[in-house]
C-alpha positions in Angstrom: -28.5 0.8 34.4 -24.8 -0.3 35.2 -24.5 -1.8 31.9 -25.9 0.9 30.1 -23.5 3.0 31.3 -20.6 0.8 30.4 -21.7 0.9 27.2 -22.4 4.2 27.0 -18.5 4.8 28.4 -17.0 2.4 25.7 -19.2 4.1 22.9 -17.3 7.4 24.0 -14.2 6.3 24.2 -14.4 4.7 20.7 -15.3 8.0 19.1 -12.9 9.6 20.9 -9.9 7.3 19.4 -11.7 7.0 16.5 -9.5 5.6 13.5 -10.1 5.9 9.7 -10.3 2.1 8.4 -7.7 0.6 6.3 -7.1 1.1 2.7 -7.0 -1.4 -0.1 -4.3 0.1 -2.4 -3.0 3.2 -0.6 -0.3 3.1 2.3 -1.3 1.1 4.7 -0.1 2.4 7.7 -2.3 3.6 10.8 -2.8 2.5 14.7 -3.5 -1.1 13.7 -0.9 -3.1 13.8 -0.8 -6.0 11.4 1.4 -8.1 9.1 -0.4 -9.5 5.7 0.3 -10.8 2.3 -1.8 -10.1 -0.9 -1.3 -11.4 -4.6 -2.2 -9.1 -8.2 -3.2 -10.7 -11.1 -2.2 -8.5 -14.1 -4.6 -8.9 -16.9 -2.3 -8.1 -19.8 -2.1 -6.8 -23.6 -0.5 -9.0 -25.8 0.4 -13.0 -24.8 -2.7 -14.4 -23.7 -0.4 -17.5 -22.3 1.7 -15.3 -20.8 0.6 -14.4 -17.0 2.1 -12.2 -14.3 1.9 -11.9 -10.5 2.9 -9.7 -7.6 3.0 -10.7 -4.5 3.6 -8.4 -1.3 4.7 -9.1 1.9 4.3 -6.5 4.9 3.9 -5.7 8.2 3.9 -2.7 10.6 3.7 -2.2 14.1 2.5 1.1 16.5 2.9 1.2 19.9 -0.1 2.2 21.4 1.5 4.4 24.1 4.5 6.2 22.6 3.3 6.0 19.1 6.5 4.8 17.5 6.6 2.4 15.5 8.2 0.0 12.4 7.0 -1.4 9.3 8.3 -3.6 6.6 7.7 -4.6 2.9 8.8 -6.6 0.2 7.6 -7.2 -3.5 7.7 -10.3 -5.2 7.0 -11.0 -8.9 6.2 -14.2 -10.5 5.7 -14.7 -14.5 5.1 -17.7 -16.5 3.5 -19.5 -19.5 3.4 -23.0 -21.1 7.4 -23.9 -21.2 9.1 -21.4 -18.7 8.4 -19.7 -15.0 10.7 -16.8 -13.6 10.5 -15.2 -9.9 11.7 -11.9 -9.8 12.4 -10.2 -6.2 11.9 -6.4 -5.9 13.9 -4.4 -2.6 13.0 -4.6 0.8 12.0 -1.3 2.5 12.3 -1.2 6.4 11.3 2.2 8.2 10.2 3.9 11.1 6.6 5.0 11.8 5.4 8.0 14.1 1.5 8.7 14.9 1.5 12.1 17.0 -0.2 10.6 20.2 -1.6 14.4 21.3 -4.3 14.3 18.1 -7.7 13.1 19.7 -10.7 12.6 18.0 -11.5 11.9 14.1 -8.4 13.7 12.6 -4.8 11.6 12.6 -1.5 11.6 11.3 1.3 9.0 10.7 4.9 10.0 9.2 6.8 7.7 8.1 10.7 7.3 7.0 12.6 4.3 5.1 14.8 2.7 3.2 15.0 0.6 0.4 17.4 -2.1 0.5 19.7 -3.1 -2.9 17.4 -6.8 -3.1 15.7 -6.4 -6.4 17.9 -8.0 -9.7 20.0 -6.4 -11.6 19.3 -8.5 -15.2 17.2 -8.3 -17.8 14.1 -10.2 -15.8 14.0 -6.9 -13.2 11.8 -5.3 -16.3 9.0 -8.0 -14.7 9.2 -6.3 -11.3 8.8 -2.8 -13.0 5.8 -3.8 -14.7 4.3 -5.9 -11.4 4.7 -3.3 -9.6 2.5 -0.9 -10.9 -0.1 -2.8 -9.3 1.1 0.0 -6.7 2.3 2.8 -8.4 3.0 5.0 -5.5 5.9 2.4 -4.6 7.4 2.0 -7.7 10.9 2.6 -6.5 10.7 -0.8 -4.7 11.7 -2.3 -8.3 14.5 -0.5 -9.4 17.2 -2.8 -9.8 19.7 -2.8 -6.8 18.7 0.3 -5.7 18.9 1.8 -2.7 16.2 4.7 -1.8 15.2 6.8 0.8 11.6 7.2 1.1 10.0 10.1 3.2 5.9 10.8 3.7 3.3 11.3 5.6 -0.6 10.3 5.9 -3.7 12.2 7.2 -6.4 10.0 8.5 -9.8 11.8 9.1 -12.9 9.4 10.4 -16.6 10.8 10.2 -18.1 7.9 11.4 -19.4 5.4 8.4 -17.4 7.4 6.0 -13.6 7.6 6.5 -10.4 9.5 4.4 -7.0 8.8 3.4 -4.8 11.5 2.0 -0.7 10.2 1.5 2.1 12.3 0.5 5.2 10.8 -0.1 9.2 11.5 -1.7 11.5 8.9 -3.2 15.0 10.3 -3.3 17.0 7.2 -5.7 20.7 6.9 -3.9 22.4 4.4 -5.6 21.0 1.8 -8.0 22.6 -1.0 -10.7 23.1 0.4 -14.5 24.1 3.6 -16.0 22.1 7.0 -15.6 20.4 8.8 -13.2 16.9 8.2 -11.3 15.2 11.4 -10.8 12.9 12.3 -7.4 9.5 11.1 -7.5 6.7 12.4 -5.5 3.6 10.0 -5.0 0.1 11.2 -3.7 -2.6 9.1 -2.7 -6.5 9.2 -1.9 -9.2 7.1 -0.8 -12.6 7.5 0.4 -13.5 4.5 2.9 -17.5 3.4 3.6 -18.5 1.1 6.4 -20.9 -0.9 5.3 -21.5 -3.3 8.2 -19.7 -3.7 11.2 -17.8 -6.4 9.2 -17.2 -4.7 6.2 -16.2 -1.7 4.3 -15.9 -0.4 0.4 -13.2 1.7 -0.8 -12.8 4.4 -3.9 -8.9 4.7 -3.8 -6.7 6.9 -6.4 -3.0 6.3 -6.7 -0.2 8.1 -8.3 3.6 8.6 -8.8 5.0 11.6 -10.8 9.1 12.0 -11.3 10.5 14.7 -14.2 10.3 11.9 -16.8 6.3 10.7 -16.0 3.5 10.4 -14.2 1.9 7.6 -13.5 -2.4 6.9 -11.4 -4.1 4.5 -11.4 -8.0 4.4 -9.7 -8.7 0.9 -7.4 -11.8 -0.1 -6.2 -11.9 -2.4 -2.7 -13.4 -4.2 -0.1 -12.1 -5.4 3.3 -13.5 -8.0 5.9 -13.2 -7.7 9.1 -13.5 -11.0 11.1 -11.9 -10.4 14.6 -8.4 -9.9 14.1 -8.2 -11.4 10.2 -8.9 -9.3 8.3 -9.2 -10.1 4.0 -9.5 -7.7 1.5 -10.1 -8.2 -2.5 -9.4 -5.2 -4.9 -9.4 -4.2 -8.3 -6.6 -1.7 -10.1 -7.4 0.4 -13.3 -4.5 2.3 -14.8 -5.7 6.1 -16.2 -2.9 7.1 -18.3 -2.7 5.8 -22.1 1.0 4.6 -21.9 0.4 2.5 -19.1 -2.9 0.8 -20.4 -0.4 -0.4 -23.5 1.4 -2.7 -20.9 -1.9 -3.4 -18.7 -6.2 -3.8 -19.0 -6.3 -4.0 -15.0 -4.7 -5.9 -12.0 -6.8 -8.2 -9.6 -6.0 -7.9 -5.7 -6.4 -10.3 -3.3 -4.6 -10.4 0.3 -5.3 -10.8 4.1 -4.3 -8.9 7.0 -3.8 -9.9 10.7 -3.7 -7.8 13.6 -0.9 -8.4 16.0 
């Protein structure tokens, strides 16, 4: 009977600290704690010997009492073909995280605030770390040459058990970058349904998208996460909606892991 009641107790206060899983191609940021990596594959119009990856770094970190936190995140492209191979870095964003610690129960929110830093090229090989990144439309910004951005949002997180939601809501305000002209605002909104399938695994339906004066960009990505005590991999798979942007791109491939710290 004692151990049924422990269980019983632990049950309880899971679903009341319940947590919507993670997301494959939204934001990523929620009470877990983790750092990862993950790798696109662009499948491509035009070159068939010509191939092109991104590569993301990131990390971010709650605390479980205050609910402050961090995070971090880089982009990294990488194109080649039979005689040549470029690397192309995109800007570092840092940030702060805050998860209101008075929300109890299924509903959540995390608001975030950051800034990118002036990393990404300024030459004629940045134009591969505008196109890797739309493997992630909604941080776009993070490719504009030297440019330095400020980037302002907040996420609802809603858990109903095996099915979970994602809703993100996000401004880019461009400060400085290399080059003549002005970057306008753009505003970014994200969804995603989540489904646990197993205790080890879930499915996602995820929609993207990044609109500014000049375009707007969604794509729709399709996911799957592992959990395996605190590694967690994930595989995924971007399709672009609008016409222009189907010119450049058929789909992207997504592969990463995730470790909680």
């Amino acid at each position: 009977m004692r151990v049924i009641g422990t269980g019983a107790l632990l049950l309880a206060l899971m679903a009341g600290t319940a947590a919507a899983g993670p997301f494959v191609h939204t934001n990523r940021f929620d009470a877990d704690s983790r750092v990862g990596a993950d790798v696109s594959y662009f499948v491509l119009d035009g070159d068939p010997d010509f191939s092109l990856l991104r590569f993301d770094l990131h990390g971010h970190y709650i605390h479980p009492e205050s609910g402050g936190g961090f995070y971090a995140q880089v982009p990294v492209a990488f194109a080649f073909d039979d005689n040549d191979s470029e690397t192309v870095l995109g800007n570092l964003e840092i940030g702060g995280l805050y998860m209101p610690k008075a929300m109890k129960g299924p509903l959540q929110f995390v608001l975030r605030g950051g800034i990118t830093l002036p990393t990404a090229e300024d030459d004629l090989s940045s134009l591969l770390g505008v196109i890797a990144q739309y493997a992630r439309v909604h941080d776009l910004y993070l490719a504009i040459p030297e440019g330095v951005t400020a980037r302002l949002g907040g996420s609802a997180l809603y858990d109903a058990g095996n099915v979970y939601f994602r809703g993100d809501l996000g401004i880019d305000i461009n400060l400085s970058h290399a080059g003549g002209g002005d970057v306008d605002p753009a505003v970014s909104f994200n969804a995603g349904l989540g489904l646990r399938v197993s205790p080890q695994a879930a499915i996602t339906a995820e929609l993207s998208s990044i609109s500014s004066d000049e375009d707007d960009v969604f794509n729709f990505g399709l996911g799957a996460r592992f959990f395996t005590g605190n590694i967690w991999p994930y595989v995924g798979l971007v399709l672009p909606l609008d016409s222009e942007l189907r010119e450049l791109m058929d789909l992207a491939l997504v592969a990463g892991l995730d470790a909680r710290i």
